[in-house]
SEDREN-64704 format. One record per residue (C-alpha): z, y, x; residue in one letter. Coordinates in steps of 0.2 Angstrom, whole numbers, plus 2048, in hexadecimal, padded with zeros to 3 digits. Layout:
BEGIN
ZYXa...
! end
This chain:
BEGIN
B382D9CFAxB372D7D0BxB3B2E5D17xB382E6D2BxB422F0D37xB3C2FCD44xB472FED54xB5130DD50xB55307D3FxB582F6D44xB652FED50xB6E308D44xB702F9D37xB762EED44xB852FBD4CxB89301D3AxB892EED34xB972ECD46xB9F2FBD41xBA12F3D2FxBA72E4D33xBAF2E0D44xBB62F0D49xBBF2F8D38xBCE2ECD3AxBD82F3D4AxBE22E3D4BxBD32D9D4BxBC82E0D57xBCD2D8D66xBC82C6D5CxBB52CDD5AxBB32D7D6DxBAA2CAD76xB9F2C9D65xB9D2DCD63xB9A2DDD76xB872D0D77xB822D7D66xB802EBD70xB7B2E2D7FxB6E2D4D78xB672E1D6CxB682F1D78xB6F2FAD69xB7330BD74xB6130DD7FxB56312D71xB4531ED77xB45329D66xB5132DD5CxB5532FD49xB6333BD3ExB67328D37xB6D321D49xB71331D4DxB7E330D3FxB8231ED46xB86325D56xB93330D50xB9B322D47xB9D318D54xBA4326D5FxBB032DD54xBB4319D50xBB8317D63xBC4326D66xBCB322D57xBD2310D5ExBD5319D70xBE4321D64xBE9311D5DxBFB30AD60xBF42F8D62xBF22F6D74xBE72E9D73xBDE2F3D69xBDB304D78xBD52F7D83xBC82F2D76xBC4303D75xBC3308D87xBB82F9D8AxBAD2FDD7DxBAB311D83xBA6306D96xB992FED8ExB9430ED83xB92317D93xB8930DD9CxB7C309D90xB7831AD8BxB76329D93xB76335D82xB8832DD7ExB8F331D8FxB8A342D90xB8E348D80xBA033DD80xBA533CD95xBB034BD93xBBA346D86xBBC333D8BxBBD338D9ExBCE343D95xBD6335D8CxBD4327D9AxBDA333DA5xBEA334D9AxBEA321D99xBEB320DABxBF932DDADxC06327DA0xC0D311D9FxC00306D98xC002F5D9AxBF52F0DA8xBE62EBD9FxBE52FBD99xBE7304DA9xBDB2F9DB3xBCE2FADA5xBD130EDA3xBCF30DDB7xBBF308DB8xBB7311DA9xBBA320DB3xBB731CDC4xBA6317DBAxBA5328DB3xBA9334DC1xB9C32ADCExB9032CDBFxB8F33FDC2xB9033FDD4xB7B342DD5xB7D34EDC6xB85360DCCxB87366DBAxB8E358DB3xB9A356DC3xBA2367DC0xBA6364DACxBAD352DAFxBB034EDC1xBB735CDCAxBC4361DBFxBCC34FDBDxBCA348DCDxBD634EDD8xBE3348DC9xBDA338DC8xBDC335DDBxBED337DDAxBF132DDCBxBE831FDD6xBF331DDE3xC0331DDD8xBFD310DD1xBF9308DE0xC09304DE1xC062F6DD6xC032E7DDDxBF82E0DCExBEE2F1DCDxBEC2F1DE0xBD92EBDE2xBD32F6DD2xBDB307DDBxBD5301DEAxBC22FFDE6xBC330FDDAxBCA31BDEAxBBC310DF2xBAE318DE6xBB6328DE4xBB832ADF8xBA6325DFAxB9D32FDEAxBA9340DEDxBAD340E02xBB3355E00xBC134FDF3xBC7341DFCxBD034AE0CxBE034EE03xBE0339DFExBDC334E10xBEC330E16xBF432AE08xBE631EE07xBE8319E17xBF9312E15xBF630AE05xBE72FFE10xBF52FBE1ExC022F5E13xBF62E9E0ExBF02E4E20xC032E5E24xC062D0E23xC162D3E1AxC0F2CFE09xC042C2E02xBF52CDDF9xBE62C1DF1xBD52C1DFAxBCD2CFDEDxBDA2D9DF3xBD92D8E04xBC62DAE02xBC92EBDFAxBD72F2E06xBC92EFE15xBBA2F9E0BxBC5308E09xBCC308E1BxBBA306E20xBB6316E15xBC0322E18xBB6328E28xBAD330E1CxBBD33AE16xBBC342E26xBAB34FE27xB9834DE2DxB9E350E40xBAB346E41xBA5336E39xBA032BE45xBB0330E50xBB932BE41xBB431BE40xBB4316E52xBC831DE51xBCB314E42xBC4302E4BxBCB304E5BxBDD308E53xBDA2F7E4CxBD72EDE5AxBE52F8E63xBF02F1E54xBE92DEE57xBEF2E0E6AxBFF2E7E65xC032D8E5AxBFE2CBE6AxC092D3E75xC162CCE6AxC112BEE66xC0B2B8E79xC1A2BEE81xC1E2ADE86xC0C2ABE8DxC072ADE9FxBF92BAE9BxBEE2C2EA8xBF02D4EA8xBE42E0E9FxBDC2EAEAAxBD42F6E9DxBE3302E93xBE62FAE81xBE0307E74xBED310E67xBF2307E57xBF5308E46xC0930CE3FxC0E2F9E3BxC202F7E34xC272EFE41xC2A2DBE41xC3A2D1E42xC422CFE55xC442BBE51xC342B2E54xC382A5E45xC342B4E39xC292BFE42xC1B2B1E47xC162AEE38xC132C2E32xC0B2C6E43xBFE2B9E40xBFA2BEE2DxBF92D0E34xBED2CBE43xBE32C1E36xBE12D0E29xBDE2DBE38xBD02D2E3ExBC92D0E2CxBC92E1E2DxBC02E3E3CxBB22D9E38xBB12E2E26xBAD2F3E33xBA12EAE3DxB972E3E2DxB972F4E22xB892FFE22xB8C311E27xB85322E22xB85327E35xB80320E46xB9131BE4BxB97311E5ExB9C302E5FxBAE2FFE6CxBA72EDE71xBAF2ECE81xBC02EDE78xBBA2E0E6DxBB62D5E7BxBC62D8E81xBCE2D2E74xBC62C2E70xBC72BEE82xBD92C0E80xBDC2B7E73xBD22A8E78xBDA2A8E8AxBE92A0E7FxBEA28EE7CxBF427EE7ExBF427CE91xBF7290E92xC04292EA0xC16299E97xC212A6EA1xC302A1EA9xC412A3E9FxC392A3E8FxC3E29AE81xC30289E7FxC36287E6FxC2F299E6BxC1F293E75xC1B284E6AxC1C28EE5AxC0E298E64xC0428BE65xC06286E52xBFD297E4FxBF0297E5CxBE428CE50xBE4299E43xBE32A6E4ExBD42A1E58xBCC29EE47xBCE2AFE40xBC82B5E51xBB72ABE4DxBB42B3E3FxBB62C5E49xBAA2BCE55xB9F2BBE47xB9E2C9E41xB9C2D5E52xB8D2C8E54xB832CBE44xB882DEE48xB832DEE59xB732D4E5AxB6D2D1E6BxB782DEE74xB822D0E75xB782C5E82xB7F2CCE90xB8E2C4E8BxB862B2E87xB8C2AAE98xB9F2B0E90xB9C2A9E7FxB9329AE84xBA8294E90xBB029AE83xBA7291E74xBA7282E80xBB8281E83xBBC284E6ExBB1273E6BxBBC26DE78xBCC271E75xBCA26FE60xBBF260E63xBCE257E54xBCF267E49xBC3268E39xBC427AE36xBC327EE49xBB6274E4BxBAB27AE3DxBAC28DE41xBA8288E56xB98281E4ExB9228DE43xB9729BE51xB8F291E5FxB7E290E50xB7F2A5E50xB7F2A8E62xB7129DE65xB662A7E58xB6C2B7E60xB6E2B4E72xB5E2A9E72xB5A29DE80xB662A2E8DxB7829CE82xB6C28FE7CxB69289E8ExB7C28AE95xB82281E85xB75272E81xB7C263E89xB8D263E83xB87269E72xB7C25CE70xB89250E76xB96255E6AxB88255E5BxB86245E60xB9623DE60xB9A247E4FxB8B23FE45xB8E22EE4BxB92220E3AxBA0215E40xB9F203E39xBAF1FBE38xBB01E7E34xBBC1E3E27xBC81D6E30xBD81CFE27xBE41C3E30xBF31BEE2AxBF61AFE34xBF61ACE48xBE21A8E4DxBE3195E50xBD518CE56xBC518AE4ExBC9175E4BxBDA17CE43xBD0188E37xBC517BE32xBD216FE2CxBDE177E23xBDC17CE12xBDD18AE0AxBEF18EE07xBF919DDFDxBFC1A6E0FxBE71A7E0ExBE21B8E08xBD21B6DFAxBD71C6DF1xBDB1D6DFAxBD81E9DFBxBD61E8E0DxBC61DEE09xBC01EFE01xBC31FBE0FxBB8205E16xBAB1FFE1FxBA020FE24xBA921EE27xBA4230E31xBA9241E35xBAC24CE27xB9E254E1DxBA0264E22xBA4261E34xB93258E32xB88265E2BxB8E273E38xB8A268E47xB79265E3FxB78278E3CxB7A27AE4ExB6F26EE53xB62274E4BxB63284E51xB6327DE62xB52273E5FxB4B286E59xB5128EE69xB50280E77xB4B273E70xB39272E7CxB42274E89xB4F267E8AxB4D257E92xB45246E8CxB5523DE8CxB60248E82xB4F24FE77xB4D23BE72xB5F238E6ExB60248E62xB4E242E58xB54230E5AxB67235E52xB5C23FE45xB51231E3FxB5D224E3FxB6B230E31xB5B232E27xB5721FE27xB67219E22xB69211E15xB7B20FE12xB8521DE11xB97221E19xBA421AE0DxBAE22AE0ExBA0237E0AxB9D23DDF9xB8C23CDEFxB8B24EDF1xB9124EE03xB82243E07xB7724DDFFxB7B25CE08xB7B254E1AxB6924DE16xB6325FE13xB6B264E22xB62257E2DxB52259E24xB5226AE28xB55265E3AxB47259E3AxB3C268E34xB41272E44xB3E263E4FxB2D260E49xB2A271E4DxB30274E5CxB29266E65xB2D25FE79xB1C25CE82xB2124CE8ExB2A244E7DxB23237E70xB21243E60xB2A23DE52xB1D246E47xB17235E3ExB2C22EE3AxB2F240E33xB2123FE26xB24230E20xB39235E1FxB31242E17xB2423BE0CxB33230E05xB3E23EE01xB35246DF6xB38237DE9xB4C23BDECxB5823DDDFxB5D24EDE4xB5225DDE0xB57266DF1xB51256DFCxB40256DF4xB3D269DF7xB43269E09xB36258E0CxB2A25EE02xB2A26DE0FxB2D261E1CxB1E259E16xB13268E14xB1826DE28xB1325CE2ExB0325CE24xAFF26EE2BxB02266E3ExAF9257E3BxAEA25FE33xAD9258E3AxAD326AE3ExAE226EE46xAE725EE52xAF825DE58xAF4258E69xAE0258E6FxADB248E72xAD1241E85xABD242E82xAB1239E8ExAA7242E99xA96248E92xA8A241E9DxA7924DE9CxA69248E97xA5C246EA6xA49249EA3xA4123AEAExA2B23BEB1xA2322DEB3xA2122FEC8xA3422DEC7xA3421EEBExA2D214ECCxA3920DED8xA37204EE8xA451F9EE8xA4E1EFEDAxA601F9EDExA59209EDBxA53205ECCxA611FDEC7xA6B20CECBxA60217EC3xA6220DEB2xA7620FEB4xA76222EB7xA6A224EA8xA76217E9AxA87214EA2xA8F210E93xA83202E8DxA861FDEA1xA971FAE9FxA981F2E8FxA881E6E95xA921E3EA7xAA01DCE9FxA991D0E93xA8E1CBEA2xA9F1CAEACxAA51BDEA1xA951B6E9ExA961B3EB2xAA71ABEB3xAA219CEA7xA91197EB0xA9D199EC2xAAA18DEB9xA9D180EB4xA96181EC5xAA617DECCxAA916FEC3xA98166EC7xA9916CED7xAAA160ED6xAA2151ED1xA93153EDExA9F153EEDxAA8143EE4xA9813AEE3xA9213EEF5xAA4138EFCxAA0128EF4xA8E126EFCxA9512CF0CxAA111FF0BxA94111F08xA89116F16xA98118F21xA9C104F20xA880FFF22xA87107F34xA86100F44xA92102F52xA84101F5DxA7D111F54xA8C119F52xA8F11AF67xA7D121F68xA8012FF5CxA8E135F64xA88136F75xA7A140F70xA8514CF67xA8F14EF74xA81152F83xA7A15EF79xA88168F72xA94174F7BxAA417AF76xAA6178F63xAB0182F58xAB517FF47xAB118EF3DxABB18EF2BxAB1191F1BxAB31A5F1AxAAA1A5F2DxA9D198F29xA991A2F1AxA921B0F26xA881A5F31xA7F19AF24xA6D19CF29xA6919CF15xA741ACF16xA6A1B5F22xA591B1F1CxA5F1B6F0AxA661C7F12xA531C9F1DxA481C7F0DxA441D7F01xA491D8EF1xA3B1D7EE4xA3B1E3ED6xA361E0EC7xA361E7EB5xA421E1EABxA501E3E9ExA611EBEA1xA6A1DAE9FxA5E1D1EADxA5F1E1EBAxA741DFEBAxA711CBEBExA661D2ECDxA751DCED3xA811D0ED3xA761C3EDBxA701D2EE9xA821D6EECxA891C6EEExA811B7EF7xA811A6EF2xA88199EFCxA85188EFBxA9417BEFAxA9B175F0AxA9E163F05xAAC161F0FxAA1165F1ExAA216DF2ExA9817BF36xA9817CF4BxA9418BF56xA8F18DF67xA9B19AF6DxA9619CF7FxA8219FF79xA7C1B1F79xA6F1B0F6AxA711B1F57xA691A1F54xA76193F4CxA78183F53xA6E175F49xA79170F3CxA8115CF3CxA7A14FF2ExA86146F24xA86135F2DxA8713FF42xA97146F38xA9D137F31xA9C12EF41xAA613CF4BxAB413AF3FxAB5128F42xAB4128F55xAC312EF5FxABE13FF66xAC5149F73xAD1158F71xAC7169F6ExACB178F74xACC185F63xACD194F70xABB192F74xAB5192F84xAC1195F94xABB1A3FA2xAC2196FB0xAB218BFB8xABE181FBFxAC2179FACxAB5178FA8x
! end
């Protein structure tokens, strides 16, 4: 017969079925809790909407189960039990109501009297979960709160003075301090101690202690009333930074320091420190370092009340302490040994200080831009100074990353250039050449002829070393951290040079294929991510006189998103997603030169009649200059071949005339020759050799050709550009070797009749006088 289950009865069977069988065996409940604990948990066996007299029943059992194993001598056992009522509590609210008194009683009893610690920390935080429970509920605050927390409070700090049971008293004064603020005054003091023992130095307390010690210093303003809150507080962090100084003034007293002008502010009670420095160095540094943790837990924790913030002091301070360093100057008569143990602690001090740096930033915001010009010499100097220290290093970085993203362009501007040129060097990949000598270098004839001998090394693990090697990972992604805040910030507005070499220095890690021998797989991965994510910010924030390295970062990134790693393909394929949203075709990254428009011209049929053939032909360009120009220069070169084969038969006619000339030359008389001479000399005066560019000018074909009209005529686009070149420029017949003469002393334009051949063939023979190139002389004498 098969039977189904509703919720309420499948609840009931299932409790009564644990009651049963895991928890009716004291000694054996501890071996079954982690079982008992996911059944009421996975199955939600105490939040049930109705409710039956069957689980009702249940309910009993289990209750009256559970005080009954709160009595039982097994220790183990009672912190079964108080577990147990924590989970009972906090998953139903009918259970805690009708039960909270009488558990609240009997955890309260554990707390008082010895358990083991188990016990007590476990009974701890059952209540602290109770009381704050009622805090929003008046009624239920007067039956189970009121009456047991003044007792509870003080049980707390007894026990605080257990070093293992420190963080859990810490956090439940914490709770109670916070949820019931009117109960707390009488514990404010006693608190207060118990916070400064741990800020003390003296003792070594873990990390969740110290965590817990600063969140109950930082509440207990509260303690103090509505009107007197934000006093409270500001008291509580200036006696801090009073307690800071207090501690330098020790340890610097063999510095040369520049006297405060501003009055240091009170402190807190500190036991005092050993007079010898050997002992009291080391507990004035822990106690500076826990101080400033503290600091920065104030300046990062959310009040109730507007509260003011003592940031000159703060700057005072961290001025102070990064005034210090190696080449400080040291008082005279003071011991240098003491001197040189100060300088051991000044790398741990100015980290600790970085991280109070920090947190006034993210507290401050962009109040603190009027100090940018301070932050951005001292953040500079640091990069300096702790260029060789890892830590150091990492923490200038990331700093330097903050103060750009709060202090904006003007830090960003006063700290670029060494930035960038300290990114740079730390991202470099250093190739180192395996080289293994193990004889003197003889010369290369030597090293040839010998043989390989047992001296010869063929097997060695220097062969293996490292070949690639970098800066360390993390020293790596913080400097790519900053740089890519600076490319968000300033990167349009640095300069080409130093803008190329940070893209170029990008592209190049990205390309590489072989990675540094001493970085990890997972190292890798996580430096890629970083300068993915600086190539994003690059791409998007582009410089306007630089070449865009838009097309290499989508291919980097189209390639990454086949990568191994599942974080490298999400960051390209966001990479890739940005590039595509930039390189859209609606959306052009940069809008490309169009040619002019030229406007269409309505011409009539008057207008189309031209008088000349150059307006015409002017008219036809204005109308299609782009078929122009494309026709121009095919008929450029169309020119240049017809003016080369000219040329060349040009050539072979002046060879073949020389030749004739010649011939003729050798048939003429001597007779003839004396007669032609004569005549040519009668009737010339003064002759002047003109050169070929002159006789160009006076050519009388020139002259004609320039007198006549042009014709117009009709025809194609092709045939009117031939008319222009030949109407601009004039041919001229070859010279032949000849030469043109030119009365100079005659007033008209007419040219002198031009000399055949054989006349000039003859005056070259015959010895003729010297001729005056100047032209003519003004003396009548001479002539």
């Amino acid at each position: 017969m098969s039977t189904q289950l509703t919720s309420a009865n499948k609840n009931g069977h299932l409790l009564s079925n644990i009651l049963n069988l895991y928890m009716a065996n004291d000694n054996l409940i501890h071996q079954n809790l982690s079982f008992i604990l996911d059944i009421i948990l996975n199955h939600r066996l105490f939040s049930t909407s109705t409710e039956s007299d069957e689980l009702t029943a249940v309910y009993r059992k289990w209750t009256v189960r559970l005080n009954a194993i709160l009595q039982s001598k097994n220790t183990v056992a009672r912190w079964c039990a108080v577990k147990l009522i924590r989970v009972t509590c906090e998953n139903s609210h009918a259970l805690l109501l009708s039960n909270a008194k009488t558990w609240s009683a009997q955890l309260l009893g554990f707390v008082g009297k010895s358990e083991p610690t188990a016990v007590h920390q476990e009974s701890i935080e059952t209540l602290t979960y109770l009381f704050a429970y009622t805090a929003d509920k008046p009624e239920l605050q007067r039956e189970i709160a009121t009456p047991n927390l003044q007792r509870y409070n003080q049980l707390l700090i007894q026990l605080g003075r257990k070093q293992e049971l420190l963080p859990v008293v810490l956090a439940a004064l914490t709770t109670n301090i916070r949820s019931f603020p009117s109960t707390a005054r009488h514990i404010a003091e006693p608190c207060l101690q118990l916070c400064l023992s741990c800020l003390d130095g003296s003792k070594d307390y873990d990390a969740n202690t110290i965590k817990r010690a600063n969140d109950c210093l930082v509440s207990l303003y509260i303690a103090g009333g509505k009107a007197q809150m934000a006093d409270q507080w500001k008291e509580s962090l200036s006696r801090l930074i009073g307690s800071v100084h207090e501690c330098l003034n020790r340890l610097f007293d063999t510095v040369d320091e520049e006297s405060l002008e501003s009055e240091l502010p009170k402190s807190y009670p500190f036991l005092s420190v050993p007079s010898d420095y050997v002992d009291a160095f080391p507990i004035l540094l822990r106690r500076i370092q826990l101080i400033q943790e503290s600091i920065s837990v104030f300046l990062t924790t959310s009040t109730s009340v507007a509260v003011g913030v003592p940031i000159a002091h703060l700057i005072d301070l961290i001025c102070r302490i990064y005034n210090v360093s190696e080449g400080s100057l040291m008082r005279e008569f003071k011991d240098k040994s003491e001197f040189f143990t100060l300088v051991m602690c000044l790398p741990a001090l100015h980290l600790s200080t970085c991280k109070m740096v920090t947190s006034l930033l993210y507290c401050s915001g962009s109040e603190m831009i009027r100090y940018n010009k301070l932050f951005s010499r001292i953040l500079l100097r640091l990069l300096n100074e702790h260029r060789h220290k890892r830590t150091l290093k990492i923490a200038v970085y990331q700093l330097m990353s903050l103060c750009i993203g709060k202090c904006g362009y003007t830090f960003a501007e006063s700290v670029h250039k060494p930035l960038i040129a300290a990114v740079l060097q730390d991202l470099q990949i250093i190739e180192h050449k395996a080289t293994i000598s193990t004889q003197p270098q003889q010369s290369q004839q030597q090293q040839q002829k010998h043989k390989k001998r047992k001296t010869d090394v063929t097997n060695s693990d220097a062969l293996t070393s490292k070949t690639v090697s970098a800066t360390p990972a993390d020293v790596q992604v913080a400097a790519i951290g900053a740089l890519t805040a600076l490319v968000e910030v300033y990167g349009f507005a640095m300069d080409n040079g130093q803008r190329a070499s940070v893209d170029s220095l990008i592209l190049s890690r990205l390309i590489q294929i072989i990675p540094a021998s001493d970085l990890s797989e997972e190292d890798v991965i996580l430096i890629k991510s970083e300068l993915y994510q600086c190539l994003i910010a690059s791409v998007t924030h582009p410089i306007e006189t630089q070449a865009s390295i838009l097309p290499h970062a989508a291919r980097l990134f189209s390639a990454g998103t086949n990568d191994a790693s599942h974080e490298l393909q999400m960051i390209c394929k966001k990479g890739s997603t940005v590039c595509d949203l930039i390189m859209h075709s609606r959306l052009p990254p940069v809008q490309r030169t169009m040619p002019k428009s030229v406007p269409t011209v309505a011409i009539t049929v008057q207008e189309q009649h031209v008088e000349s053939e150059d307006e015409e032909m002017i008219d036809q360009q204005e109308r299609t200059p782009e078929i122009v120009d494309e026709r121009v220069q095919e008929e450029e070169v169309e020119e240049e071949n017809e003016e080369e084969a000219e040329q060349e038969e040009e050539e072979e006619k002046k060879k073949d005339e020389e030749k004739k000339k010649e011939e003729v030359v050798e048939q003429l008389d001597e007779t003839k020759i004396s007669q032609v001479t004569t005549e040519t000399v009668e009737n010339q005066t003064t002759i002047v050799a003109v050169n070929e560019s002159s006789a160009k000018e006076t050519l009388p074909a020139q002259d004609e050709a320039a007198e006549k009209p042009l014709v117009s005529m009709p025809v194609t686009i092709e045939e009117k550009k031939i008319e222009i070149e030949t109407t601009t420029r004039v041919p001229v017949a070859p010279i032949e070797n000849k030469q043109t003469f030119i009365d100079l002393t005659s007033d008209s334009n007419t040219p002198t009749p031009k000399l055949n051949d054989m006349d000039l063939n003859f005056d070259m023979d015959m010895d003729m006088p010297a001729i005056d190139l100047a032209g003519p002389d003004t003396d009548d004498e001479d002539d």
